[in-house]
N, C-alpha and C positions, 0 to 999 in steps of 0.2 A: 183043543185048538180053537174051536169055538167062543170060550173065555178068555184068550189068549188074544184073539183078533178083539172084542170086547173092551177088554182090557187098554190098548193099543189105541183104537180109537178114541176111546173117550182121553186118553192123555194128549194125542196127536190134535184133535177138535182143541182142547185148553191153550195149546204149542198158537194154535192158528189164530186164535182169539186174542190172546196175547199178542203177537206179530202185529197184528192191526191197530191194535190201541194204541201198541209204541209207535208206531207210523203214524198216527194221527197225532199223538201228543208231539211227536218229534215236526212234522209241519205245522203246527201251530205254534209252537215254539218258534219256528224259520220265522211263519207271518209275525208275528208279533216282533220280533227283532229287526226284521225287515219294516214294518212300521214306525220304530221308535228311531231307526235310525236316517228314514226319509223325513220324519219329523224334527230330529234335532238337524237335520243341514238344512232344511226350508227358513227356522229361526235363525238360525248361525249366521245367514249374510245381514241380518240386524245390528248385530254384537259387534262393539260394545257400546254402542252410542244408542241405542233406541231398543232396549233390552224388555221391559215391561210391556207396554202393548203389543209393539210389533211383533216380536221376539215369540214370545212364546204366545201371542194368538195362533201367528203362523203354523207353529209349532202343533196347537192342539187341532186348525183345521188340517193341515196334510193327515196328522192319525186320523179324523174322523172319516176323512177321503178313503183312507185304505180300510176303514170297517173298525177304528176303533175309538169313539166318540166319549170325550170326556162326561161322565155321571151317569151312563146308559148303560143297562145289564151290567152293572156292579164294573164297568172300565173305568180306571184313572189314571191321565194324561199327566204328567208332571214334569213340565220342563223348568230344569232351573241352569243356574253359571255355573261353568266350569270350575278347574282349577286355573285357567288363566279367562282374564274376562273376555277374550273370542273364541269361548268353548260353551256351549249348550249342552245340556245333558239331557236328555227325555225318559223317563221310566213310567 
């Protein structure tokens, strides 16, 4: 029984350890999505007439607002045009 409870545990601790990481990878995921998409509609009301400066500076301050700052700890902001020119895209 004793190995058996042993046994159990040590799979059940791996189960929980797991759990968490997906929970963590999965909100950071949300943040970053939720970042990229307050940043392409800060740029978006530029589009299409003032696309270069305004556009996508907008664009890379709102991400560095929410914590994700173009050339810092390996982050890169990259907003460019849509498929119609009043669409912004950020990744």
């Amino acid at each position: 029984m004793l190995a058996f409870v042993a046994i159990s545990l040590v799979v059940l601790l791996a189960m929980a350890g797991f759990a968490v990481d997906y929970w963590h990878w999965s909100r950071e995921g949300t943040r970053i999505q939720k970042a990229a998409d307050a940043a392409a509609l800060a740029g978006a009301v530029y589009m299409p007439d003032n696309t270069g400066q305004a556009g996508y500076t907008a664009a890379q301050a709102i991400a560095g607002r929410n914590g994700y700052t173009n050339g810092q700890n390996g982050i890169s902001v990259n907003p460019t045009t849509g498929e119609l020119p009043t669409q912004l895209k950020v990744t």
